[in-house]
C-alpha positions as CSV (number, residue, x, y, z in Angstrom):
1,X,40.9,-13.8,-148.9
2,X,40.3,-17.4,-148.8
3,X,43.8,-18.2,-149.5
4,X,45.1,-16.3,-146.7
5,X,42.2,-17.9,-144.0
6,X,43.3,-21.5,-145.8
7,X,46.9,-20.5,-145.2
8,X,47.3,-19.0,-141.7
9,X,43.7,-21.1,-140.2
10,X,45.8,-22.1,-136.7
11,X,46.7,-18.6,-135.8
12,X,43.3,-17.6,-136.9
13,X,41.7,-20.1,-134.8
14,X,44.2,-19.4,-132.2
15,X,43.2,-15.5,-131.8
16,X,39.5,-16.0,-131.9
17,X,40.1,-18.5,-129.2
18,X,42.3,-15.8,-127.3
19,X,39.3,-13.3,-127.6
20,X,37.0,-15.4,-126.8
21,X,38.4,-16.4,-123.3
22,X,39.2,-12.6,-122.9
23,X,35.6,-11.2,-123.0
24,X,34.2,-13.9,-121.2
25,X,36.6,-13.0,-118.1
26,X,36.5,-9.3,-118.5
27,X,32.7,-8.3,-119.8
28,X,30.8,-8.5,-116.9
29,X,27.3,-9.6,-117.3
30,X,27.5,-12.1,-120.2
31,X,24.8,-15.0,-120.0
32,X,26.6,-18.7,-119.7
33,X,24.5,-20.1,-121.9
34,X,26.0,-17.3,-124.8
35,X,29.4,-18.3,-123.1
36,X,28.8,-21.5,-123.5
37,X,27.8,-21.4,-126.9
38,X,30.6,-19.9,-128.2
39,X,32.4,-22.3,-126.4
40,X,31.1,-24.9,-128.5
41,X,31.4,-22.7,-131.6
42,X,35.3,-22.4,-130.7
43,X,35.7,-26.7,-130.0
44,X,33.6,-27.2,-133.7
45,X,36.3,-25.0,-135.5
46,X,39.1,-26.2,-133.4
47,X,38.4,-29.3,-135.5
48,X,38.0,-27.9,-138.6
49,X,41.4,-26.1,-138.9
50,X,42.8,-29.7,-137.3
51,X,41.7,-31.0,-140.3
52,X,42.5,-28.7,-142.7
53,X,46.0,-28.8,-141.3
54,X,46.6,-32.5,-141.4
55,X,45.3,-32.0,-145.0
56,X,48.1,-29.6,-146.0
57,X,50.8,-32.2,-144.0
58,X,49.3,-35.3,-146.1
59,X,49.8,-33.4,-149.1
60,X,53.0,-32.6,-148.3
61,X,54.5,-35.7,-147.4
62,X,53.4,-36.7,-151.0
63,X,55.3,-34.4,-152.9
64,X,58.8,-35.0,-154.0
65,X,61.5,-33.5,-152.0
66,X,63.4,-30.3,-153.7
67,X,66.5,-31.4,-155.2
68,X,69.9,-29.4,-153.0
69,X,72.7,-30.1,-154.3
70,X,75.9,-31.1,-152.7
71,X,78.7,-28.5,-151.8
């Protein structure tokens, strides 16, 4: 399970920042200091899966190119 949150963390982060904005416009009621929590909640992750993506391109760019041969 961790492998799959490590591999697919943008479109993770990307839906629960989808739903997010969805029940805050549609559920009537909500207090804005919940709102804005979650809000914050939403930034503070935002960051994390920036990191852990520039992580995965760092390593990346240090790994050798696969070999294609010519035709």
């Amino acid at each position: 399970m961790s492998t799959f949150v490590a591999d697919h963390s943008a479109r993770l982060y990307a839906i629960a920042a989808a739903a997010l904005s969805l029940i805050a416009y549609y559920v009537d009621g909500l207090p804005t200091g919940l709102i804005l929590a979650l809000a914050a909640a939403i930034l503070g992750t935002g960051e994390a899966v920036q990191r852990s993506e520039d992580r995965k391109t760092h390593h990346a760019l240090l790994r050798e190119p696969p070999h294609v041969p010519k035709g």
